[in-house]
TIRO-487113 format. One line per field, with one value per residue (C-alpha): residue in one letter; x, y, z. Coordinates in Angstrom, 2 decimals, padded with zeros to 5 digits, m for minus. Layout:
% residues N
aa: [a / ...]
X: [X / ...]
Y: [Y / ...]
Z: [Z / ...]
END
This chain:
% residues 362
aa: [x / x / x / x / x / x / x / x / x / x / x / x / x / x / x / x / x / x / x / x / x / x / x / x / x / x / x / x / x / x / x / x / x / x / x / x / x / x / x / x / x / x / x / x / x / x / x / x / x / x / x / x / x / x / x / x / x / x / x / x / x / x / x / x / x / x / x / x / x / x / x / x / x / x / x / x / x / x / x / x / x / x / x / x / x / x / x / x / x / x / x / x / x / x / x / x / x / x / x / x / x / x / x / x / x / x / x / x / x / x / x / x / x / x / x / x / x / x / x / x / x / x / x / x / x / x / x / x / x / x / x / x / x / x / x / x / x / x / x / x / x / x / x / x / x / x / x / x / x / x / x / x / x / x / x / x / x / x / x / x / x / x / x / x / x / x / x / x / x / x / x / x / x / x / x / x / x / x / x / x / x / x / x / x / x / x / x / x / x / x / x / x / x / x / x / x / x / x / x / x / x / x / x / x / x / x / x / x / x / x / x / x / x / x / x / x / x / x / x / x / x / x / x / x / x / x / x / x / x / x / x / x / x / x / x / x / x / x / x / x / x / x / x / x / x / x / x / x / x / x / x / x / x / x / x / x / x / x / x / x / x / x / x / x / x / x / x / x / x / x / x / x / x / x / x / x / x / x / x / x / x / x / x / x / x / x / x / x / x / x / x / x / x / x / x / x / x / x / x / x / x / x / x / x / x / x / x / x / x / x / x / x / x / x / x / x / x / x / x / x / x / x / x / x / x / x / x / x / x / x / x / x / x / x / x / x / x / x / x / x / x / x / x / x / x / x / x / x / x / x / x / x / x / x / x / x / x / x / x / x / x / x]
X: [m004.14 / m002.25 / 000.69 / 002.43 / 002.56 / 003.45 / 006.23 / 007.44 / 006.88 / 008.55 / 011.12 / 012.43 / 011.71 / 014.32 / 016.56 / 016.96 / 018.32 / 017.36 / 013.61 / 011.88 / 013.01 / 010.95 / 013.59 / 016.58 / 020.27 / 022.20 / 025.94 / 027.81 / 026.12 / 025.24 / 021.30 / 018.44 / 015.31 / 012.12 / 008.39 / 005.20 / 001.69 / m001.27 / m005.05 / m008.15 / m010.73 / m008.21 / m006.07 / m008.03 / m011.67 / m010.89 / m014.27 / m012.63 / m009.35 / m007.92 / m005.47 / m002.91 / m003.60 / m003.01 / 000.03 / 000.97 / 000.64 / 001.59 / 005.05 / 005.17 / 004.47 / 007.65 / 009.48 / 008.78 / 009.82 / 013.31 / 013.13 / 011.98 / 015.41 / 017.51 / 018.40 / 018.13 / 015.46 / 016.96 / 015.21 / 011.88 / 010.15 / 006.70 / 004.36 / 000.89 / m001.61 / m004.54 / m008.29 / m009.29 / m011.75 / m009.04 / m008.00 / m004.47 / m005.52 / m005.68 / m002.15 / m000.75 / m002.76 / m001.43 / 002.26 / 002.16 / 001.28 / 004.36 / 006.32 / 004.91 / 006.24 / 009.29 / 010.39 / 013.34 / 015.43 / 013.91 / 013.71 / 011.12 / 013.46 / 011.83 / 008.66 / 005.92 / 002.46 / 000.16 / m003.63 / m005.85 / m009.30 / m008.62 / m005.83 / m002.76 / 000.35 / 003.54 / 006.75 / 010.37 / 011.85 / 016.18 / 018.09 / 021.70 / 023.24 / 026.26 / 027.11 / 023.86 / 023.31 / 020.82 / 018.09 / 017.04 / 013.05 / 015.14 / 017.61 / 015.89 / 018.01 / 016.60 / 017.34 / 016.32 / 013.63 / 010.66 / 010.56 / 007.50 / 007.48 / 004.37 / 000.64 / m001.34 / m004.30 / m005.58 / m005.65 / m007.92 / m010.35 / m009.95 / m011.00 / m014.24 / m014.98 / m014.27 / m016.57 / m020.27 / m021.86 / m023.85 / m026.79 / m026.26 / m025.02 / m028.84 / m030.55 / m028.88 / m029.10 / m030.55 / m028.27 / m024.66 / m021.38 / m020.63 / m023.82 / m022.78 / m019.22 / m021.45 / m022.12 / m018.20 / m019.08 / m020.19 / m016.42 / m017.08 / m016.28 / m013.74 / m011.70 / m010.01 / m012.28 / m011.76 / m013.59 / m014.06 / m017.66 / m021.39 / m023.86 / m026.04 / m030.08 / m030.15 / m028.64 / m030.11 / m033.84 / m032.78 / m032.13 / m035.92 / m036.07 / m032.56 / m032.56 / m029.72 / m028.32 / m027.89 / m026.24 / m023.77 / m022.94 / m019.43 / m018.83 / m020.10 / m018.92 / m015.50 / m016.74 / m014.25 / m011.69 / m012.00 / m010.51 / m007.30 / m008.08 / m009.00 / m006.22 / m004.05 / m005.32 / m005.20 / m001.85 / 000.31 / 003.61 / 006.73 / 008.77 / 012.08 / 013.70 / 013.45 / 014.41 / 017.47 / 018.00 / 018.51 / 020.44 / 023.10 / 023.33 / 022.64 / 026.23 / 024.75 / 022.74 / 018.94 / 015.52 / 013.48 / 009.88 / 007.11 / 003.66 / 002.10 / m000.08 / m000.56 / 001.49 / 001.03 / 002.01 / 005.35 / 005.62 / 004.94 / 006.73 / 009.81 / 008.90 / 008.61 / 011.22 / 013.88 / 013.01 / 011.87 / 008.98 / 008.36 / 006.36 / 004.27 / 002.39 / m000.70 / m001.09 / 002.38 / 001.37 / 001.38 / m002.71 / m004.78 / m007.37 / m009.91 / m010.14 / m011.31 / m014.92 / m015.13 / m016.48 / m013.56 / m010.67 / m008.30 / m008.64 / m007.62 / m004.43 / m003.10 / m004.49 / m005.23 / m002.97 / m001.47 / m000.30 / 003.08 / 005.13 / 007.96 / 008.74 / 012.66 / 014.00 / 017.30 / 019.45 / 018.71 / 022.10 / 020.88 / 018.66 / 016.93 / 013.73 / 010.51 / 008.73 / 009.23 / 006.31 / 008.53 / 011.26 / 012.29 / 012.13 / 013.33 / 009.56 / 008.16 / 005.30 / 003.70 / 002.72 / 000.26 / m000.17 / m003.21 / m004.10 / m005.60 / m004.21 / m001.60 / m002.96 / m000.47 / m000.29 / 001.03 / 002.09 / m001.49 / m003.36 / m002.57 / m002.48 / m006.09 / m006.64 / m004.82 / m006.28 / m006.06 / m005.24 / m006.43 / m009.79 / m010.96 / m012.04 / m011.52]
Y: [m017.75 / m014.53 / m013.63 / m012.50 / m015.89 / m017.66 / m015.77 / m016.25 / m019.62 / m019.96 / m018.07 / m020.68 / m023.13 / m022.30 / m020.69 / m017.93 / m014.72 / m013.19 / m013.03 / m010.63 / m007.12 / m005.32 / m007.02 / m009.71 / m008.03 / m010.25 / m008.76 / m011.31 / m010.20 / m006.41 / m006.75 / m006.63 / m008.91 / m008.93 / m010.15 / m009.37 / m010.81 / m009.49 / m011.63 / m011.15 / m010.28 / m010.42 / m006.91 / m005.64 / m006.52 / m006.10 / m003.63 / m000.92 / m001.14 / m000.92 / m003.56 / m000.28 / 000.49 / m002.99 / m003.50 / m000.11 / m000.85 / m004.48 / m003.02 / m000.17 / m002.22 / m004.04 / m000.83 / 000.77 / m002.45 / m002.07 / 001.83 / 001.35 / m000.77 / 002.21 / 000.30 / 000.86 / m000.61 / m001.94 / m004.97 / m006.96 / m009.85 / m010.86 / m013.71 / m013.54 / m016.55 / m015.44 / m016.88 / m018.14 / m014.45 / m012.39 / m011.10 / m009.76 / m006.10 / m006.80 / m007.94 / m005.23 / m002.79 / m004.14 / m004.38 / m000.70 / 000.48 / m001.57 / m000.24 / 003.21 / 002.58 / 001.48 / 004.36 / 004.83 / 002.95 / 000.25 / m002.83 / m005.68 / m008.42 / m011.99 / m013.51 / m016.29 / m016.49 / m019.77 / m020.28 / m019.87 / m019.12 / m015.45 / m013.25 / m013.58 / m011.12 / m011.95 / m009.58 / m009.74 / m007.16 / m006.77 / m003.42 / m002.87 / m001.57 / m000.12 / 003.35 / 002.52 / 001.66 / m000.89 / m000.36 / m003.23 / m003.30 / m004.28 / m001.32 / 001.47 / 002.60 / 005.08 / 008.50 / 008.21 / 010.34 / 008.80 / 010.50 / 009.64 / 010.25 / 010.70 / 011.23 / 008.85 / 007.39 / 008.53 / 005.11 / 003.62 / 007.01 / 005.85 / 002.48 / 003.33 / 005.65 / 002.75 / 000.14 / 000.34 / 001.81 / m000.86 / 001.13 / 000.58 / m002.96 / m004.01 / m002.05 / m003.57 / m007.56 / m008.41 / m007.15 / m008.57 / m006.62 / m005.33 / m003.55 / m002.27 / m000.74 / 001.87 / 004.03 / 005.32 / 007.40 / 009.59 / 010.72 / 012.28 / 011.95 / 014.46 / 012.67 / 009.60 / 007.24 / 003.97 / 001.55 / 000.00 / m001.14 / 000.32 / 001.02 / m001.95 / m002.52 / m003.28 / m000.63 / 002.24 / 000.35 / 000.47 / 004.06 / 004.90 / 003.18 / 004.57 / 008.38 / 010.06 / 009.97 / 006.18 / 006.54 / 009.43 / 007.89 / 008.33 / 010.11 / 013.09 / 012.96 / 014.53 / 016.56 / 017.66 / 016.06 / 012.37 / 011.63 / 012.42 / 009.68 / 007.14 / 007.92 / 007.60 / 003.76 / 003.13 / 004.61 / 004.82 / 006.57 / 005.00 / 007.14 / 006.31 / 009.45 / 009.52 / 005.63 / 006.53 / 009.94 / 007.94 / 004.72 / 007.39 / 009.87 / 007.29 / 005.48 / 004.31 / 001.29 / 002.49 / 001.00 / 001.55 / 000.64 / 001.30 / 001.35 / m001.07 / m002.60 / 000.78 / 002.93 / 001.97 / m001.57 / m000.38 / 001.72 / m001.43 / m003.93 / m001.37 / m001.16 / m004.67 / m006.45 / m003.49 / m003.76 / 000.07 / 002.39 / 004.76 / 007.81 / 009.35 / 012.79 / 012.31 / 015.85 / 015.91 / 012.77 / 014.27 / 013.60 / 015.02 / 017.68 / 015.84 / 012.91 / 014.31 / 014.23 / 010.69 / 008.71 / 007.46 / 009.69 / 008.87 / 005.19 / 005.55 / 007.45 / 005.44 / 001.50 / 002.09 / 000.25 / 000.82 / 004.32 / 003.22 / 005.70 / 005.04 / 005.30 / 005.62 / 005.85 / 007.31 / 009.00 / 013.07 / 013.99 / 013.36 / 015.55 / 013.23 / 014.76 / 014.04 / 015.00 / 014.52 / 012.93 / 011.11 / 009.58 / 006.05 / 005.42 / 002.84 / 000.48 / m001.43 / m000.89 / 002.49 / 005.50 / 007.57 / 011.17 / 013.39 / 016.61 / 015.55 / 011.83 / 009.19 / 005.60 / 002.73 / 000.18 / m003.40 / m005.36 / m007.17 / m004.16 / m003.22 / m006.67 / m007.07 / m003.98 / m004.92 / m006.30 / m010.32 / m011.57 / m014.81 / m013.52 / m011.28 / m009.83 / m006.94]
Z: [010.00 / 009.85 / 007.55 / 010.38 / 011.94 / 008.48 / 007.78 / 011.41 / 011.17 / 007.69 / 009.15 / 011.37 / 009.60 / 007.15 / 009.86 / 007.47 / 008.53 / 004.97 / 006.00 / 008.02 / 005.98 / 003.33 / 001.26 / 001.43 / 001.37 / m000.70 / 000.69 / m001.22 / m004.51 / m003.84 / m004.32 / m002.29 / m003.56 / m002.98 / m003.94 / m004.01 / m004.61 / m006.01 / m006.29 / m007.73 / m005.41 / m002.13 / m003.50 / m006.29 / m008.33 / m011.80 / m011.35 / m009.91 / m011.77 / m014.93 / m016.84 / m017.32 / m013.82 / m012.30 / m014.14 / m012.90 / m009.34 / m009.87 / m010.36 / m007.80 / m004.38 / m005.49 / m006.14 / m002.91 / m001.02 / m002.47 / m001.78 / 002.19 / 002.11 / 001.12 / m002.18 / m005.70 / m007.60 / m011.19 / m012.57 / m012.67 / m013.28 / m013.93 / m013.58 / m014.75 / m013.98 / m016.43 / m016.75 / m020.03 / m020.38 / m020.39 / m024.06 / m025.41 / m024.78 / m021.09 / m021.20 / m023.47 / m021.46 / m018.23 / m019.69 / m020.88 / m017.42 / m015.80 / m018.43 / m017.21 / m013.60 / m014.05 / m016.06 / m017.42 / m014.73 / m014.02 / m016.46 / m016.77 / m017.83 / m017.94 / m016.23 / m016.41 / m018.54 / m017.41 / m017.37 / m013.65 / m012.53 / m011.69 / m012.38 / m010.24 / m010.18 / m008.80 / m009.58 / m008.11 / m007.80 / m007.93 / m006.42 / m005.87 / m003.00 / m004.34 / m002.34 / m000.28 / 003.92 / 003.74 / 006.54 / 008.63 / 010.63 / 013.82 / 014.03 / 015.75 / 019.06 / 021.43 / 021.06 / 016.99 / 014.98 / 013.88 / 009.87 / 007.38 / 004.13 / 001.78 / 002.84 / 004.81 / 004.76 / 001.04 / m000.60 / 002.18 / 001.60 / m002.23 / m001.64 / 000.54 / m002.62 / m004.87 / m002.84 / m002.80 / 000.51 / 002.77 / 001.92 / m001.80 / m001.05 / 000.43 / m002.47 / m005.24 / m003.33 / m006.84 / m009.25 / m010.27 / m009.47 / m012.22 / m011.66 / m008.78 / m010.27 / m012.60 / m010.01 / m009.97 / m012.99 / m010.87 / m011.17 / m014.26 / m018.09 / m018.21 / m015.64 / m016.48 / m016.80 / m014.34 / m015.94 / m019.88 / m019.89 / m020.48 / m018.37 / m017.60 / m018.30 / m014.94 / m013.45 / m015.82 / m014.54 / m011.18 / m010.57 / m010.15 / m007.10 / m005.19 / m003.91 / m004.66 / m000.93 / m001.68 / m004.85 / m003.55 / m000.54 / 000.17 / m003.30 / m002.06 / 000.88 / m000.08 / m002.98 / m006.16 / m004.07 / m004.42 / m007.51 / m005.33 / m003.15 / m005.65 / m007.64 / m004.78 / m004.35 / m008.04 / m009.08 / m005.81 / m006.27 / m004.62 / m002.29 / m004.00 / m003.31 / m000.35 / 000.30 / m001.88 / 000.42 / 003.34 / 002.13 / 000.97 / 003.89 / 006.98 / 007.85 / 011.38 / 011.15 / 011.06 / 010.18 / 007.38 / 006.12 / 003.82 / 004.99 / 002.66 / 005.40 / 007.17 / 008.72 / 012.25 / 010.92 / 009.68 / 013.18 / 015.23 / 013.69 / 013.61 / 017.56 / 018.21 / 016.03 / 017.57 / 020.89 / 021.62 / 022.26 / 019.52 / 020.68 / 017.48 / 017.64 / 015.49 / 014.82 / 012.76 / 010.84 / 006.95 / 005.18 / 003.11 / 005.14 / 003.37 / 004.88 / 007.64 / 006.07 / 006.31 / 008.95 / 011.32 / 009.38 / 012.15 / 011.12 / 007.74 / 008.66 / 010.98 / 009.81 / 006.14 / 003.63 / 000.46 / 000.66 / 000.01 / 001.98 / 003.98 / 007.78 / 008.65 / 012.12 / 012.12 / 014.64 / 015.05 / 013.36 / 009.82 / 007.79 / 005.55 / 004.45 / 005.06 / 007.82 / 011.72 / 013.53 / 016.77 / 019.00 / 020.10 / 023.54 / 026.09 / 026.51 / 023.58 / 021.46 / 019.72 / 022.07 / 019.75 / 021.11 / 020.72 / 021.90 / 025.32 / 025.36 / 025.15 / 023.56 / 024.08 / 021.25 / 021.46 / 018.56 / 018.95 / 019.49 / 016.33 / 014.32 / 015.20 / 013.14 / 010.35 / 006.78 / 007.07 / 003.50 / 004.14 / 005.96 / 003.50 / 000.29 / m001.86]
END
């Protein structure tokens, strides 16, 4: 089961034409809408993030939906589903860190509070269109640029920092998880600090038995640099200006997407659902240098989620920021260019790489 094929299927089903966008353009009314899910232990472990921080993010992945539609995001609401563990600091603390991402334009204006096993997030998000061209995934002509905006990649480096090693996985079979979260200290005191809880017996007893190569597994591997990475999975930043940059200059119908699920997902599905061939030079694909200390860099770039940035295919007349790293052509599918090669991607070559939210964990 793939959300793909659900929201296909849902699709027509309801003979919509409303689904199948970042967001749904509401003409009539002058909004786009949209929603978004978060789940305990599918998006996030409540080990490797805090409340501030998931209400934080909670609210961004719905603001950068409404900015990959060229709209402007205005109003939000908020349904928590909360176990029965959870106190009232969690929920101010989460509710101070939405209030922190929205901002000052942005308004959190109703919601829902009920009881579950784990924590579950759901926020809609409103925009209005007014003075805007609102993008659609299916309007990418040949002849366009392929533009990204923000870096790639970082939050997938940030989560293999935040995730125990498999070395450190076998060594620790004994011990609970929140054992296992201690060993993110390593990020240091005087930076901020990513987790509320003590060091356990267990895990203070345990260290005489792990080398330090275990415990430092991928922490070291990018040095004084990876609280940029984690940071970048824990507090994503929206690309709103540069959503709002292109829903004002564009007048030509164009397509727009963030890269939520990766950024060769946005690039494929723009592909596929418009009928073209977009041609992408790796080389001018914006990410961090350091990444490229981690096992399978290349991966994280092009298949890691939750960077949040946006791709927009528009045609060459427009100067609308961001960086150039294509052109559509007449086929179908993703060409990816490196130095010495050309890789063809179909939509399934690259769904098969894709995170599966109802096959796997956080």
């Amino acid at each position: 089961m793939k959300e793909k094929d659900l929201i296909s299927s849902i699709k027509n089903i309801l003979n919509s034409s409303y689904i199948g966008d970042d967001c749904a353009y509401l003409k009539d009314l002058g909004i786009v809408v949209t929603q978004d899910s978060l789940v305990e232990d599918i998006h996030f472990s409540l080990e490797t993030i805090t409340p501030r921080q998931l209400g934080y993010k909670s609210v961004m992945v719905n603001v950068s939906d409404i900015a990959a539609s060229g709209g402007e995001c205005k109003y939000l609401t908020v349904s928590l589903s909360l176990p029965k563990n959870v106190d009232d600091n969690f929920v101010s603390e989460f509710y101070n860190g939405a209030k922190e991402a929205c901002g000052d334009g942005i308004q959190i204006v109703g919601g829902d509070i009920t009881g579950s096993d784990k924590v579950y997030i759901s926020v809609c998000a409103i925009g209005k269109t007014e003075g805007r061209n609102i993008s659609s995934r299916s309007n990418a002509k040949e002849g366009y640029k392929v533009v990204v905006a923000g870096i790639h990649g970082s939050s997938a480096a940030g989560l293999k920092l935040l995730l125990p090693s498999p070395e450190f996985l076998n060594s620790q079979s004994s011990l609970t998880n929140s054992t296992l979260s201690h060993r993110i200290d390593a990020v240091g005191e005087g930076k901020e600090k990513l987790f509320n809880m003590n060091a356990s017996p267990e895990f203070v007893n345990s260290q005489s038995s792990l080398t330090n190569s275990t415990l430092s597994h991928q922490m070291d591997v990018v040095g004084e640099g990876k609280e940029v990475f984690i940071k970048a999975h824990l507090e994503p930043k929206a690309q709103v200006e540069f959503g709002a940059s292109v829903g004002k200059i564009v007048k030509e119908d164009y397509a727009m997407m963030d890269t939520s699920d990766g950024l060769m997902d946005a690039l494929s599905t723009i592909a596929n659902q418009s009928g073209v061939l977009l041609e992408i030079d790796f080389d001018k694909i914006p990410y961090d240098k350091e990444i490229e200390k981690f096992e399978n860099w290349q991966n994280l770039i092009l298949f890691g989620g939750e960077d949040y940035g946006i791709v927009a295919v528009v045609p060459q007349k427009y100067d609308i920021g961001g960086v150039e790293i294509g052109h559509v052509k007449s086929g179908l599918g993703v060409d990816l260019v490196f130095k010495n090669f050309t890789k063809h991607y179909s939509k399934l070559d690259v769904e098969a790489k894709l995170f599966n939210h109802f096959n796997s964990n956080y």
